[in-house]
C-alpha positions as CSV (number, residue, x, y, z in Angstrom):
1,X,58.3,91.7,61.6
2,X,55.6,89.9,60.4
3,X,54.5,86.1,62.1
4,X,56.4,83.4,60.6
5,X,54.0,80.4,58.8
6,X,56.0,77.5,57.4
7,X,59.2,76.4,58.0
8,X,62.3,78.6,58.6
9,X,66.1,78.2,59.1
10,X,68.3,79.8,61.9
11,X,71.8,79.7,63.4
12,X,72.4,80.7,67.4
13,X,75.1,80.9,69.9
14,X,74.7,80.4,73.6
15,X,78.1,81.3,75.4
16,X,78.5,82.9,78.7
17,X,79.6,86.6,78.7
18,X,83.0,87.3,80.6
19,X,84.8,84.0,81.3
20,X,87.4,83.0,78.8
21,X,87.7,79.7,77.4
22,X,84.0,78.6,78.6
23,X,81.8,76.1,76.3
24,X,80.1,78.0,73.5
25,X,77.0,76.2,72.1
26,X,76.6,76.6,68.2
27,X,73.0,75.7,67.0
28,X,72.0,75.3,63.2
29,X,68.1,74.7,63.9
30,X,64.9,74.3,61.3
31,X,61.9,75.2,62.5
32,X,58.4,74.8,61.8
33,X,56.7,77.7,62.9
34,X,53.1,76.0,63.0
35,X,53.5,73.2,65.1
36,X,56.7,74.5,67.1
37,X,58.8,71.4,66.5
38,X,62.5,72.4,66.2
39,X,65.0,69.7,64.5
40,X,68.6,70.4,64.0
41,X,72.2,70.1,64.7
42,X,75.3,71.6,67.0
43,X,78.6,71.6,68.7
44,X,80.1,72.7,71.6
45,X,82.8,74.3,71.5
46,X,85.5,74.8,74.0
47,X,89.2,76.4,74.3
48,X,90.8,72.8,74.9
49,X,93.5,70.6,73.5
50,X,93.0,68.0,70.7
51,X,90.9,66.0,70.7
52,X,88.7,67.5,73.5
53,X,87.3,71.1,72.6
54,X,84.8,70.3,69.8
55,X,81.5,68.0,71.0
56,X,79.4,67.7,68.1
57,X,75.4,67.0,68.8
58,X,74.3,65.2,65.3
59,X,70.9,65.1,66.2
60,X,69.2,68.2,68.1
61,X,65.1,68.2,68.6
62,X,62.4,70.4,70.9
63,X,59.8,72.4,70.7
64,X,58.7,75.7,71.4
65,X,56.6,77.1,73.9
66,X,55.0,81.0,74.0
67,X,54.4,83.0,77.6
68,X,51.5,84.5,75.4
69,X,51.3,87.6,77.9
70,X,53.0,90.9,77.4
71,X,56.0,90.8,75.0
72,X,55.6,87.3,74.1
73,X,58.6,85.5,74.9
74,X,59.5,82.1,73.3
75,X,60.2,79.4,75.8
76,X,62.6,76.9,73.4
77,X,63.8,73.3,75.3
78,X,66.5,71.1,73.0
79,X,67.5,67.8,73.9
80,X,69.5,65.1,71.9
81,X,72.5,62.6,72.6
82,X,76.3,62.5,71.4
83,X,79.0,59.8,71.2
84,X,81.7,59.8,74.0
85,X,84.6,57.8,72.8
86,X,86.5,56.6,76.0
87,X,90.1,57.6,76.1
88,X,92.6,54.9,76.3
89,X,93.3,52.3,77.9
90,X,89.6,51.5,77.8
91,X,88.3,50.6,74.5
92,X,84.5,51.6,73.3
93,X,82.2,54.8,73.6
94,X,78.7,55.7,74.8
95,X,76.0,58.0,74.2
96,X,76.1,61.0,76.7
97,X,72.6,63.6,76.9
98,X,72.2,67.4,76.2
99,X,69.7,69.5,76.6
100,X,69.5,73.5,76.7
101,X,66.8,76.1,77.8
102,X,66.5,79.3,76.2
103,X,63.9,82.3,76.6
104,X,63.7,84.3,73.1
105,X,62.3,86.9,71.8
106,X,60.9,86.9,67.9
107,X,64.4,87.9,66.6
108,X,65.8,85.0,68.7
109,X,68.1,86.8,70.9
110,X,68.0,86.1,74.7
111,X,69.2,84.2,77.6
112,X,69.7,80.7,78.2
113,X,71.4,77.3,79.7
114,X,72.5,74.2,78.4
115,X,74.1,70.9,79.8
116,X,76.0,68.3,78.8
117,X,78.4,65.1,80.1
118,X,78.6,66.7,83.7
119,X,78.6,70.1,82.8
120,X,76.0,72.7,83.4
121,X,76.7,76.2,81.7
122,X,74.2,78.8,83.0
123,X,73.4,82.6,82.8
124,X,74.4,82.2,78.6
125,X,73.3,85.0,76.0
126,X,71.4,83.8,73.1
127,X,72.2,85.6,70.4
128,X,70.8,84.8,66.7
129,X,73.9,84.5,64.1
130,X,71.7,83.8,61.2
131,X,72.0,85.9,57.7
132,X,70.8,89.2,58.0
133,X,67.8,88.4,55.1
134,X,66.9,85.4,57.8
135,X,66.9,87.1,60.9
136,X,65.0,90.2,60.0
137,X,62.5,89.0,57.5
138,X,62.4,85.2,58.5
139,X,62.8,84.1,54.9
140,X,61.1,80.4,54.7
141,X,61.9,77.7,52.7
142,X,58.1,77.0,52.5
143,X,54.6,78.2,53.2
144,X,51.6,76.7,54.8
């Protein structure tokens, strides 16, 4: 696979392996492979009654960091915010944080963590769901 210049598209999911009905975090992400800068979107997903079991994260940034020894390894932090309507009786919403931690390798499959509200999901596997043209040849939507 050839080093990525420009700007490139892909799609990952970060679930935890074994327990059923655990949060599942589904990332659309650009990224622009000369400065590192990651922007994007997501949702959580979870096994859970209506209207609880879907979190979407409108706005999703971070950057990405190389070991740069041995078989490099891409260190990627996210963060962003989401709206938490409050159930009634109480009347308004707030904006509650997320962030997620991921160690990838070029093809963007790995481990990971991410939190959100009060919930911390560790020991995840990252594993790229982009289209097959994406993934292995890192098609980009532009050049440098």
């Amino acid at each position: 696979m050839t080093e990525p210049v420009g700007y490139y598209l892909v799609n990952l999911l970060v679930e935890q392996q074994g327990p059923v009905g655990a949060p599942a975090l589904h990332l659309q992400l650009g990224v622009n492979a000369v400065t590192g800068q990651i922007m994007g979107s997501g949702e959580i997903t979870q096994a859970l009654p209506p209207p609880y079991g879907q979190t979407h994260l409108p706005q999703v940034t971070g950057s990405i960091f190389h070991t740069g020894f041995g078989q490099d390894t891409m260190l990627v932090h996210l963060s962003g915010q989401y709206v938490v309507s409050v159930p009634p009786p109480a009347i308004g919403s707030y904006l509650a944080q997320f962030s997620a931690a991921l160690a990838v390798d070029k093809a963007w499959n790995g481990k990971g963590s991410f939190s959100y509200a009060n919930h911390n999901v560790t020991g995840c596997e990252v594993t790229n769901e982009s289209p097959a043209a994406v993934s292995n040849e890192q098609t980009l939507i532009a050049t440098a």
